[in-house]
VEXDRENRO-349382 format. One record per atom (N, C-alpha, C, O): atom name; x, y, z; residue in one letter; residue number from 0. Coordinates in nm, 4 decimals, decimal comma. Layout:
N
R; CA; X; Y; Z; a; NUM .
...
# end
This chain:
102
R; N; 0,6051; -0,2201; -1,4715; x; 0 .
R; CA; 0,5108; -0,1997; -1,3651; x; 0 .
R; C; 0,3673; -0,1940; -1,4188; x; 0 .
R; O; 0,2696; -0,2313; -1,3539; x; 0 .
R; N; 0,3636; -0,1465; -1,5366; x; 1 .
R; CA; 0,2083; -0,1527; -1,6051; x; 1 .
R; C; 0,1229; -0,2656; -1,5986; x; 1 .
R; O; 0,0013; -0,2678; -1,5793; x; 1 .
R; N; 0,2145; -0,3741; -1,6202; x; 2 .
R; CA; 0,1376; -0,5001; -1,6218; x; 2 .
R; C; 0,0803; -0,5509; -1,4623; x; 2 .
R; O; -0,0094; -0,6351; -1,4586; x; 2 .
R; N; 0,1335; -0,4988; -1,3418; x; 3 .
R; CA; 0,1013; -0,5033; -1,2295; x; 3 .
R; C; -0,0127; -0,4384; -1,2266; x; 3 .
R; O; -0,0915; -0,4985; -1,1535; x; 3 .
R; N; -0,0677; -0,3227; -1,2822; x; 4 .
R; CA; -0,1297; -0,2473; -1,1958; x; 4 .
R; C; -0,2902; -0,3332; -1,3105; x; 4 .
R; O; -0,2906; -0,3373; -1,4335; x; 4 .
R; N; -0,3659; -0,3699; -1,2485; x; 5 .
R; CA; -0,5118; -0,4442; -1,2416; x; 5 .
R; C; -0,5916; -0,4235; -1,1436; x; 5 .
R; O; -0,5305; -0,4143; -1,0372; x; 5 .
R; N; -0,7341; -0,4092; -1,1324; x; 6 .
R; CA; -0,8521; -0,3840; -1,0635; x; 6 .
R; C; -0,9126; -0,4958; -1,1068; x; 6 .
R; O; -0,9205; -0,5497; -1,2172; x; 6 .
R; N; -0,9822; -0,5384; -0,9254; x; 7 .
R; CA; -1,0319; -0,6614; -0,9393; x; 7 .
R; C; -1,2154; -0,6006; -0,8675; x; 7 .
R; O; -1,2133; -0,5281; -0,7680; x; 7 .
R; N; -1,3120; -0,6277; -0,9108; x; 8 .
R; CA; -1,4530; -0,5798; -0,8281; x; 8 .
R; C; -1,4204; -0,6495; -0,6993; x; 8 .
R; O; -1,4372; -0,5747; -0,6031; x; 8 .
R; N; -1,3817; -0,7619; -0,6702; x; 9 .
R; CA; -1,3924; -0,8382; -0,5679; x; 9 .
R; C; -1,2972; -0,8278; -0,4231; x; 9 .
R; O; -1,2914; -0,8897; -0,3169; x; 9 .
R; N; -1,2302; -0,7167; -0,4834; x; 10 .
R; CA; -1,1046; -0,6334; -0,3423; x; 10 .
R; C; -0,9906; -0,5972; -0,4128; x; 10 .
R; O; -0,9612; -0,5946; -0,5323; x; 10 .
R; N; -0,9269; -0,5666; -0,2965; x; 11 .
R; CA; -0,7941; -0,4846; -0,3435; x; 11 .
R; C; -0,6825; -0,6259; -0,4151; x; 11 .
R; O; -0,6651; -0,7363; -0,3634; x; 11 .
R; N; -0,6250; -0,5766; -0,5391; x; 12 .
R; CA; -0,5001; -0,6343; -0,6178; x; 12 .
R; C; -0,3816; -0,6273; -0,5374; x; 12 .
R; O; -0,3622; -0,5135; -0,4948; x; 12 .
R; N; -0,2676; -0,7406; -0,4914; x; 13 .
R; CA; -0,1586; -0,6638; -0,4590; x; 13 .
R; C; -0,0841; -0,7756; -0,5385; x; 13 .
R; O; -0,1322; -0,8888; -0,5326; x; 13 .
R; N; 0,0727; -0,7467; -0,6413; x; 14 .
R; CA; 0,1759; -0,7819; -0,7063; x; 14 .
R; C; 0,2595; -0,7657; -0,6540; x; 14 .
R; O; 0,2653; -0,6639; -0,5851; x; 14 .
R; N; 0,3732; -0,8596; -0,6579; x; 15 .
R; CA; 0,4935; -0,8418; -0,6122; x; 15 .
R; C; 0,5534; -0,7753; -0,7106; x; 15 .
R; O; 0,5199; -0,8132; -0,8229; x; 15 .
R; N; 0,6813; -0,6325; -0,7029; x; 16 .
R; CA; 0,7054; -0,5620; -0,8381; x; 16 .
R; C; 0,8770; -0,6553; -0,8443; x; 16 .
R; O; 0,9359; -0,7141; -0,9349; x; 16 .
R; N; 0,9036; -0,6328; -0,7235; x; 17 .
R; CA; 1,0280; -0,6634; -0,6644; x; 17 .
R; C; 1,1026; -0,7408; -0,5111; x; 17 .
R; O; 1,0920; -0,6730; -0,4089; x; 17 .
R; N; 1,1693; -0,8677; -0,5002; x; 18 .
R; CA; 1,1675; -0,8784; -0,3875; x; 18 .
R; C; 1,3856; -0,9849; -0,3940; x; 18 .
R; O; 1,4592; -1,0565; -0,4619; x; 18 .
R; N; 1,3760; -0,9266; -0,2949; x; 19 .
R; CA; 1,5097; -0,9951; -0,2637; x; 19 .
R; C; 1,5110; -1,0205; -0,1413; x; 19 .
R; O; 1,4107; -0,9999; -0,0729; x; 19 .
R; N; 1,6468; -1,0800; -0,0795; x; 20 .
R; CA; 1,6698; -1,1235; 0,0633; x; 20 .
R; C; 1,6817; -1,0161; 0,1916; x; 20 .
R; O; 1,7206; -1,0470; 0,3043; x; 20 .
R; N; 1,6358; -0,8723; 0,1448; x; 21 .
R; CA; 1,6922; -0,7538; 0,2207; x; 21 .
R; C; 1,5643; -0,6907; 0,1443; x; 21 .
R; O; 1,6021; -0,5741; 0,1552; x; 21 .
R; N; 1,4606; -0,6815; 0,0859; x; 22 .
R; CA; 1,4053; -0,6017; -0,0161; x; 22 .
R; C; 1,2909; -0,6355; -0,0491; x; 22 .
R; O; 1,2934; -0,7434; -0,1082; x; 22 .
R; N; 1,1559; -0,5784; -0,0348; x; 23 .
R; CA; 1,0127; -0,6502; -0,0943; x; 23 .
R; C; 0,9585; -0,5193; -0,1181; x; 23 .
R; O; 0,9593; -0,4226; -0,0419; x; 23 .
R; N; 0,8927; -0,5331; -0,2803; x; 24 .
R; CA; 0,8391; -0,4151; -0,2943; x; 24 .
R; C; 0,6913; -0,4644; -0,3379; x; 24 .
R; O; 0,7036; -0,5754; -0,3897; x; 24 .
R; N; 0,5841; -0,4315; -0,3364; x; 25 .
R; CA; 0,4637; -0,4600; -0,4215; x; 25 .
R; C; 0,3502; -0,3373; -0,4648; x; 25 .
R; O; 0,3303; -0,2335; -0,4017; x; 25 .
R; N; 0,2923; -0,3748; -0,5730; x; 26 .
R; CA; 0,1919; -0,2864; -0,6523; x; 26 .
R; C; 0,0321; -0,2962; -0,5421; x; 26 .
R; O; 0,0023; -0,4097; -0,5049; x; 26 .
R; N; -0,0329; -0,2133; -0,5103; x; 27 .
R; CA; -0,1789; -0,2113; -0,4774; x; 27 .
R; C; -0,2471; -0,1552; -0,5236; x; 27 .
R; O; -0,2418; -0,0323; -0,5286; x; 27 .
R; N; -0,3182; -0,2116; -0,5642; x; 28 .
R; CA; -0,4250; -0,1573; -0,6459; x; 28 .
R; C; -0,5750; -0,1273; -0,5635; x; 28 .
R; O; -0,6150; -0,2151; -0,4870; x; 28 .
R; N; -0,6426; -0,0221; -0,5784; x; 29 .
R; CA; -0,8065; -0,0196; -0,5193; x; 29 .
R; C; -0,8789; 0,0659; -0,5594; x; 29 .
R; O; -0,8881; 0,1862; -0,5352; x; 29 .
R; N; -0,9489; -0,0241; -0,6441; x; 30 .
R; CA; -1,0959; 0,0152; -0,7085; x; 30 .
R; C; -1,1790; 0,1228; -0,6502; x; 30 .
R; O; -1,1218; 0,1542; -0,5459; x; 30 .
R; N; -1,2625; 0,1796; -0,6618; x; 31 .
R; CA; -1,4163; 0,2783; -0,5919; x; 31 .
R; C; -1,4517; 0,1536; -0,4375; x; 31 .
R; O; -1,5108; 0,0458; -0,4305; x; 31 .
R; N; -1,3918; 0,2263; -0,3524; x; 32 .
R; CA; -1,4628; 0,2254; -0,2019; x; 32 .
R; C; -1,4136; 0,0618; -0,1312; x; 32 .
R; O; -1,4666; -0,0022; -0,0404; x; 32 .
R; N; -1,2862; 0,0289; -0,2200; x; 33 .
R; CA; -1,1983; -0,0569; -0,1666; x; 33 .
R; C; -1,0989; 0,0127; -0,0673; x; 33 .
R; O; -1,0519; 0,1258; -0,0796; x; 33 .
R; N; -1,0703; -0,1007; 0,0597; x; 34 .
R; CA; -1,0264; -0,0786; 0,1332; x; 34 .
R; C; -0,9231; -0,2130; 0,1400; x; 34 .
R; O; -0,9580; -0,3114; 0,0748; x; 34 .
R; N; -0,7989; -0,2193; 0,2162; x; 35 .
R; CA; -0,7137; -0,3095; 0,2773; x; 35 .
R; C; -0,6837; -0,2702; 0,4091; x; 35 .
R; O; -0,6560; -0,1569; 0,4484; x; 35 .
R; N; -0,6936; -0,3951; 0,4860; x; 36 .
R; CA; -0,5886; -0,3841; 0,6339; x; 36 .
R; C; -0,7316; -0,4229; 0,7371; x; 36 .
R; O; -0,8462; -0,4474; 0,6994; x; 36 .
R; N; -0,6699; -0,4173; 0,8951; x; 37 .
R; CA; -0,4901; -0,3720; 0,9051; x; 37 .
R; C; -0,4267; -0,4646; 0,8988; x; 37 .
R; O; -0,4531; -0,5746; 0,9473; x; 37 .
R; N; -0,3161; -0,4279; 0,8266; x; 38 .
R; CA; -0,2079; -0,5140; 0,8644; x; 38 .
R; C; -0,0597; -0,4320; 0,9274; x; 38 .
R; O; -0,0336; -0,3192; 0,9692; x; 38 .
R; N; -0,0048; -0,5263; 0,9118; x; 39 .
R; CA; 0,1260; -0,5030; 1,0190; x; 39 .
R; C; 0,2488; -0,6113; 0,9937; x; 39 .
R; O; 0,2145; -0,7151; 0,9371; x; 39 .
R; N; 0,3738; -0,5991; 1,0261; x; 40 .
R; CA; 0,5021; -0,6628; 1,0365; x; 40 .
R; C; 0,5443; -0,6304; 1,1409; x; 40 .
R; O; 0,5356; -0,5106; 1,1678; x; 40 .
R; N; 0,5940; -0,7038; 1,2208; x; 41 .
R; CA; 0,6966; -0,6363; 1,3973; x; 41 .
R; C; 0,8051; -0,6434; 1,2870; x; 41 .
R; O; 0,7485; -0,5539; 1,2243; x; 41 .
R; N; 0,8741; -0,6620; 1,2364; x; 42 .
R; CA; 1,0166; -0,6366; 1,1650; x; 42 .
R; C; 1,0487; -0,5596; 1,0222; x; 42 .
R; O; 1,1650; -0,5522; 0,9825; x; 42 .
R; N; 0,9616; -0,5144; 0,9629; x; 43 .
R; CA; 0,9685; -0,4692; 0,8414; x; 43 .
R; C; 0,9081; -0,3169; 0,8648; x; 43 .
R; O; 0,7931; -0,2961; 0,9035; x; 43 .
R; N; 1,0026; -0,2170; 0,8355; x; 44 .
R; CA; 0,9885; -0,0423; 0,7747; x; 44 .
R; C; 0,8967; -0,0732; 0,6795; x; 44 .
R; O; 0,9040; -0,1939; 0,6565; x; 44 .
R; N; 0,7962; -0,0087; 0,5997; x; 45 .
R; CA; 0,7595; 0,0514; 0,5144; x; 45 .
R; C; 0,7554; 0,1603; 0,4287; x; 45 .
R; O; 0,7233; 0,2668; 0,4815; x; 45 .
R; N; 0,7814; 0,1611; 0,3015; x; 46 .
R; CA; 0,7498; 0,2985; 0,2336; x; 46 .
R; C; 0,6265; 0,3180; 0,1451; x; 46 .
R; O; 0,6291; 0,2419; 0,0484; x; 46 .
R; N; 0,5119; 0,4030; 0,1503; x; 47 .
R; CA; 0,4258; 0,3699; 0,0967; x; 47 .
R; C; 0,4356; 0,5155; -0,0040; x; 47 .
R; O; 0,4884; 0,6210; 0,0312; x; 47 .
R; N; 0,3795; 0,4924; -0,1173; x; 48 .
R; CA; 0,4276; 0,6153; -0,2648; x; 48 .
R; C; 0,2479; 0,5393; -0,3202; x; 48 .
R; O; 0,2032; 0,4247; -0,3245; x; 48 .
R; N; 0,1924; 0,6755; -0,3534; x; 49 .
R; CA; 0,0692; 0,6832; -0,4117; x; 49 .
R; C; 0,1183; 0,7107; -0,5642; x; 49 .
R; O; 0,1762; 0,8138; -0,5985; x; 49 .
R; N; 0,0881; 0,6084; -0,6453; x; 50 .
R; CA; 0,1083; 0,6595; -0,7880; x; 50 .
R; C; 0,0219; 0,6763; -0,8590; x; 50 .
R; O; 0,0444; 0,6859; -0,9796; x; 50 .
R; N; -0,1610; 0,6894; -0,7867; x; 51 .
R; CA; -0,2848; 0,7188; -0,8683; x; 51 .
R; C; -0,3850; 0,7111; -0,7956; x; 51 .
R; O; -0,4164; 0,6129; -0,7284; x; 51 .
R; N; -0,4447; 0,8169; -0,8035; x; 52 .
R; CA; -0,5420; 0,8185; -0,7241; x; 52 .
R; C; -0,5405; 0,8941; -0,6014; x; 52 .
R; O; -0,4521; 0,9796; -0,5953; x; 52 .
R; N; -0,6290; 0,8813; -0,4870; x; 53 .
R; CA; -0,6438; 0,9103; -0,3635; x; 53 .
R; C; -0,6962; 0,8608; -0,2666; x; 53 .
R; O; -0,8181; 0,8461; -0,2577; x; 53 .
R; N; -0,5734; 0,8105; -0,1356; x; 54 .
R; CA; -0,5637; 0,7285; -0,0707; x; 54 .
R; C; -0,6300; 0,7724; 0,1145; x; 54 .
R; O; -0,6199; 0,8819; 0,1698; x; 54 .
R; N; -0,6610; 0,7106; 0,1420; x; 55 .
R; CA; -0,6774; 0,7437; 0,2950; x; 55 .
R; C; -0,6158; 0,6520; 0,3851; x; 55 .
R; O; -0,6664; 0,5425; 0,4098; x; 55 .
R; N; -0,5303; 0,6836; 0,4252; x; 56 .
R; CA; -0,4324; 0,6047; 0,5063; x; 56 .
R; C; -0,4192; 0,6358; 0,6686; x; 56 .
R; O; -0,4078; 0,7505; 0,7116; x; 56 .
R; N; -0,4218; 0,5411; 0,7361; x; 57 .
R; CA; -0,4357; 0,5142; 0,8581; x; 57 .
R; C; -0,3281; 0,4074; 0,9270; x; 57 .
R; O; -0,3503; 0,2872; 0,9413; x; 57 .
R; N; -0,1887; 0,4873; 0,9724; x; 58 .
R; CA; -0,0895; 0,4188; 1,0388; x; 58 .
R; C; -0,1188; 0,4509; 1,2315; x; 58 .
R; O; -0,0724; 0,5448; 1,2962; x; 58 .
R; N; -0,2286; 0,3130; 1,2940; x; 59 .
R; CA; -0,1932; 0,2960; 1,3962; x; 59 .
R; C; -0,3071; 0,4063; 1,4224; x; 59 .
R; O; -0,4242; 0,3765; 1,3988; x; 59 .
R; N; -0,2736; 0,5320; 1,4705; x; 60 .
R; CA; -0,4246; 0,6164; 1,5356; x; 60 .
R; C; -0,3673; 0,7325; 1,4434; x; 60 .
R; O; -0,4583; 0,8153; 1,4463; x; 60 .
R; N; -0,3039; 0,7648; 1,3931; x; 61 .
R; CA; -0,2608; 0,8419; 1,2443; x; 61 .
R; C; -0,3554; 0,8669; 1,1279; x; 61 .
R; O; -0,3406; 0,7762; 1,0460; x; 61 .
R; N; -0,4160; 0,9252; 1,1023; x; 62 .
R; CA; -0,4546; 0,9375; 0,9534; x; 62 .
R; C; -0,4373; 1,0297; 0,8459; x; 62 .
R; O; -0,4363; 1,1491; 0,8760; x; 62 .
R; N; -0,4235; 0,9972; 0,7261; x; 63 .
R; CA; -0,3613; 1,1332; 0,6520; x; 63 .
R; C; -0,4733; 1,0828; 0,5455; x; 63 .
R; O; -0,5299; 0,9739; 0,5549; x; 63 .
R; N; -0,4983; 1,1839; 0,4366; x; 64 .
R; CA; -0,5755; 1,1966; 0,2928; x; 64 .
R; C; -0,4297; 1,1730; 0,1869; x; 64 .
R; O; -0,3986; 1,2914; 0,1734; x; 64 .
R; N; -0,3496; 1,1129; 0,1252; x; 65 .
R; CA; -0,2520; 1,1167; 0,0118; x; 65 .
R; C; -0,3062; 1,1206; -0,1285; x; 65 .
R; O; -0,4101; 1,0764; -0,1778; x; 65 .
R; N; -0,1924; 1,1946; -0,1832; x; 66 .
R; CA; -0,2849; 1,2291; -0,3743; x; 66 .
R; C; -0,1141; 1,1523; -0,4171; x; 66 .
R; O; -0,0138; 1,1013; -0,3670; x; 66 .
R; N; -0,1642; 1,1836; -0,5181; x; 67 .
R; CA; -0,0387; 1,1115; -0,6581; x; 67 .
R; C; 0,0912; 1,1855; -0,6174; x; 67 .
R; O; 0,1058; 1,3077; -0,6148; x; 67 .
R; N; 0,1930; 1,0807; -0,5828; x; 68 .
R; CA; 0,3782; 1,1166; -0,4910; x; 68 .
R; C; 0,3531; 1,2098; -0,4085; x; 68 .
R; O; 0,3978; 1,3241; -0,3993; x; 68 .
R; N; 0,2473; 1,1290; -0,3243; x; 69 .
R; CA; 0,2957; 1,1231; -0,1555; x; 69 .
R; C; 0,3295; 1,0034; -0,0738; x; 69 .
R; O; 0,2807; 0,8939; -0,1018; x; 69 .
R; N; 0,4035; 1,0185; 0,0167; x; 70 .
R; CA; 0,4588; 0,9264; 0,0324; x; 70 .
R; C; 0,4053; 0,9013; 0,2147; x; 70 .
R; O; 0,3678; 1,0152; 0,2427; x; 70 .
R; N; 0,3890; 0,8328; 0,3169; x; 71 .
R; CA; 0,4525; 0,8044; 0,4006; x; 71 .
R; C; 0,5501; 0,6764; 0,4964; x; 71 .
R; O; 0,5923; 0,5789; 0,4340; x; 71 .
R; N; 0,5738; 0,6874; 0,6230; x; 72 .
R; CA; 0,6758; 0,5514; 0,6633; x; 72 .
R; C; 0,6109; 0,5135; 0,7450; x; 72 .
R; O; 0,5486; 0,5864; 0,8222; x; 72 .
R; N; 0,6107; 0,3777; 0,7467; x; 73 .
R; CA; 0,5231; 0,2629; 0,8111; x; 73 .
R; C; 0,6115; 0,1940; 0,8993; x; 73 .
R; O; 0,6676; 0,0926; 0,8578; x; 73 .
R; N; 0,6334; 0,2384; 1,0251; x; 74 .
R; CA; 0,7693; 0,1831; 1,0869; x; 74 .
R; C; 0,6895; 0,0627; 1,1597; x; 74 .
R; O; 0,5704; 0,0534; 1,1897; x; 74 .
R; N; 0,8142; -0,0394; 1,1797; x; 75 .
R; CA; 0,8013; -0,1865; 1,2133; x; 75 .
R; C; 0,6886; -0,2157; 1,2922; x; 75 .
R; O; 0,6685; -0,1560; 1,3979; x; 75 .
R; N; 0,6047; -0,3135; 1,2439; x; 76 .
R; CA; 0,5123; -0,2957; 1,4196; x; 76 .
R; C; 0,4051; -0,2425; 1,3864; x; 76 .
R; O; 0,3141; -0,3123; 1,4311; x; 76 .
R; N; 0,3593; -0,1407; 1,3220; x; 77 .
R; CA; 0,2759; -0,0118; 1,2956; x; 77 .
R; C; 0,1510; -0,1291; 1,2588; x; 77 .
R; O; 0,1640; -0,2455; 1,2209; x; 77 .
R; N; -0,0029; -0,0298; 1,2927; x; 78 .
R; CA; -0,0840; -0,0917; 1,2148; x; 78 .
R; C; -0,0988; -0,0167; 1,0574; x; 78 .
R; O; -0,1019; 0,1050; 1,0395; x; 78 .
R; N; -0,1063; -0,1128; 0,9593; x; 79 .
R; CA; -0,1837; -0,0137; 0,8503; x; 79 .
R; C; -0,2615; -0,0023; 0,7930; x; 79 .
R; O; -0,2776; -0,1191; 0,7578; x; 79 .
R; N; -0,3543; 0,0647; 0,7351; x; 80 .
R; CA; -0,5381; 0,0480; 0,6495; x; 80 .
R; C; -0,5113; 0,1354; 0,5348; x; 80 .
R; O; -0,4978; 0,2553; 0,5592; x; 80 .
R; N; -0,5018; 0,0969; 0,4202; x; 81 .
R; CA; -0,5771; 0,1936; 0,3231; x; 81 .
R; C; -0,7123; 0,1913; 0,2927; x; 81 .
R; O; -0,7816; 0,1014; 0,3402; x; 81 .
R; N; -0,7764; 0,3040; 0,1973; x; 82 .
R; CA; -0,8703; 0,2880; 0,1518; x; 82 .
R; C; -0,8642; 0,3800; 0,0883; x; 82 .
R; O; -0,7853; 0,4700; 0,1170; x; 82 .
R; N; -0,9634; 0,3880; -0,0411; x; 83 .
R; CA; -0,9729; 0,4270; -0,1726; x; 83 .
R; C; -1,0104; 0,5719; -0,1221; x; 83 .
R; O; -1,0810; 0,5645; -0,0215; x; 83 .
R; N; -0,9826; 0,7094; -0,1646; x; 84 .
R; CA; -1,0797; 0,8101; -0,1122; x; 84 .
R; C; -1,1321; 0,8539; -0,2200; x; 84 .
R; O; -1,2118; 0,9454; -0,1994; x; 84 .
R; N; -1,1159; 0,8185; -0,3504; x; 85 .
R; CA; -1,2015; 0,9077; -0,4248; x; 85 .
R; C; -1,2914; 0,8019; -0,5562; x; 85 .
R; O; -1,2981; 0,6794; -0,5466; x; 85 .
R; N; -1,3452; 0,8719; -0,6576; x; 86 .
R; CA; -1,4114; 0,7726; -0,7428; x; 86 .
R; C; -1,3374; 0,7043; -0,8577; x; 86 .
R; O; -1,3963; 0,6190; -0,9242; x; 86 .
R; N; -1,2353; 0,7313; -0,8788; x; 87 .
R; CA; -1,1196; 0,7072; -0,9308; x; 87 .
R; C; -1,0336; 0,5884; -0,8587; x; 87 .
R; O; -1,0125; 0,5898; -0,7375; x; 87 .
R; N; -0,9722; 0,4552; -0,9713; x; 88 .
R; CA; -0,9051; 0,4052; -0,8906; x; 88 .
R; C; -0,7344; 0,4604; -0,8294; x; 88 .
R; O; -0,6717; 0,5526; -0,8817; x; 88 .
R; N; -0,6978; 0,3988; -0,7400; x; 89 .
R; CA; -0,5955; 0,4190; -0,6767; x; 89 .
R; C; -0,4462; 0,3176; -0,7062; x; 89 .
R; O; -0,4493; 0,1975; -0,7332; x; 89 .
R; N; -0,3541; 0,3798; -0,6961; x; 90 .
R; CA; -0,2409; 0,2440; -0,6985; x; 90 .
R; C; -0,1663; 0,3334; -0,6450; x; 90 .
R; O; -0,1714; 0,4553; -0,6620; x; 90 .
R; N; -0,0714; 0,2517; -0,5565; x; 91 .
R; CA; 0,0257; 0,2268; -0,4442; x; 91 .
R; C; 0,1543; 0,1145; -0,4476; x; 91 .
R; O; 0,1644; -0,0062; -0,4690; x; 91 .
R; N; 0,2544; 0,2365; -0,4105; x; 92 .
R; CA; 0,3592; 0,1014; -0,4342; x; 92 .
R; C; 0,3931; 0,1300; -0,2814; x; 92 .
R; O; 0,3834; 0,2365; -0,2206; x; 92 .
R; N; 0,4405; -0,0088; -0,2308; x; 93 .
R; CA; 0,4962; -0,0320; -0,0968; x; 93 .
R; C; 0,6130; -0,1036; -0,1343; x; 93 .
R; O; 0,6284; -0,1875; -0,2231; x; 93 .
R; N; 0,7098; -0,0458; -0,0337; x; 94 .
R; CA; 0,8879; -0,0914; -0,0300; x; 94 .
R; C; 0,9090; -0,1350; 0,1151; x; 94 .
R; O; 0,9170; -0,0472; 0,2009; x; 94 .
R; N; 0,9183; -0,2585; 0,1476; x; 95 .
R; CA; 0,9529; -0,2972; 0,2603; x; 95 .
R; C; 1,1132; -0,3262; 0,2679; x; 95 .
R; O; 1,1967; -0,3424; 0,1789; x; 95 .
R; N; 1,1228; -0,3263; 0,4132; x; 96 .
R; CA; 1,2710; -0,3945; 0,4449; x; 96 .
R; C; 1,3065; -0,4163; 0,5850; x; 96 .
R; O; 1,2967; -0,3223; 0,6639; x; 96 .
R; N; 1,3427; -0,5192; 0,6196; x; 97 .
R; CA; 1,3293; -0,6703; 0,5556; x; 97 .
R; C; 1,2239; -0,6950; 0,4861; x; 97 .
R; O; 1,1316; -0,6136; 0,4896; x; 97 .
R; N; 1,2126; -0,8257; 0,3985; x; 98 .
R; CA; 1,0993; -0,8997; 0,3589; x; 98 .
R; C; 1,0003; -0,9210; 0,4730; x; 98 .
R; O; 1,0404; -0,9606; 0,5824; x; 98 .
R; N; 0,8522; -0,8914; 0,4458; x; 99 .
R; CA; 0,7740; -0,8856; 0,5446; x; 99 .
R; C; 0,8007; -1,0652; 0,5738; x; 99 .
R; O; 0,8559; -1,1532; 0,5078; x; 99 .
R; N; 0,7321; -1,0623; 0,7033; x; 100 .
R; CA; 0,7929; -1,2652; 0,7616; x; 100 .
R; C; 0,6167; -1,2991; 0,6161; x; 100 .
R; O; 0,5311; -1,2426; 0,5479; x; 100 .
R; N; 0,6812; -1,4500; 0,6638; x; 101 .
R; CA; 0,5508; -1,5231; 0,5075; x; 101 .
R; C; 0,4445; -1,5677; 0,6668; x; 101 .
R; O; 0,3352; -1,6229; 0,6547; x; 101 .
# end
């Protein structure tokens, strides 16, 4: 997973860590005052796990502050936004299922 995790100045990094026919997982990465989203799947759960940093997350009209293994679920459909909350970068792993559609 080390080799996934990279900061780019120009936006948020995302790697695929893991993906099968039932299974998609990927690395996110975000720099100082990077943000992603929204995005969304009508068919794919989410699990989202902070492994650095501090995240500000926004599922739909939801918002929470997350620090390092917190986790929340991104059910099908949902909108989602991260963004970086602190000066420190951030990384995030997301576990979908199904494979989000291409």
């Amino acid at each position: 997973m080390r080799e996934l995790v990279r900061f780019d100045d120009d936006g948020p990094t995302r790697s695929t860590l893991l993906e099968t026919e039932r299974l998609f997982s990927q690395v996110i990465c975000l720099d100082r005052a990077q943000r992603l989203g929204p995005i969304s799947d009508a068919n794919s759960d989410a699990v989202l796990l902070v492994l650095a940093g501090r995240v500000a997350t926004q599922i739909d009209k939801g918002r929470a502050r997350m620090g390092q293994l917190e986790s929340a679920l991104v059910p099908a459909g949902s909108q989602l936004s991260l963004a970086n909350a602190s000066d420190e970068p951030a990384v995030i792993l997301v576990v979908t299922a199904p494979p989000p559609a291409v």
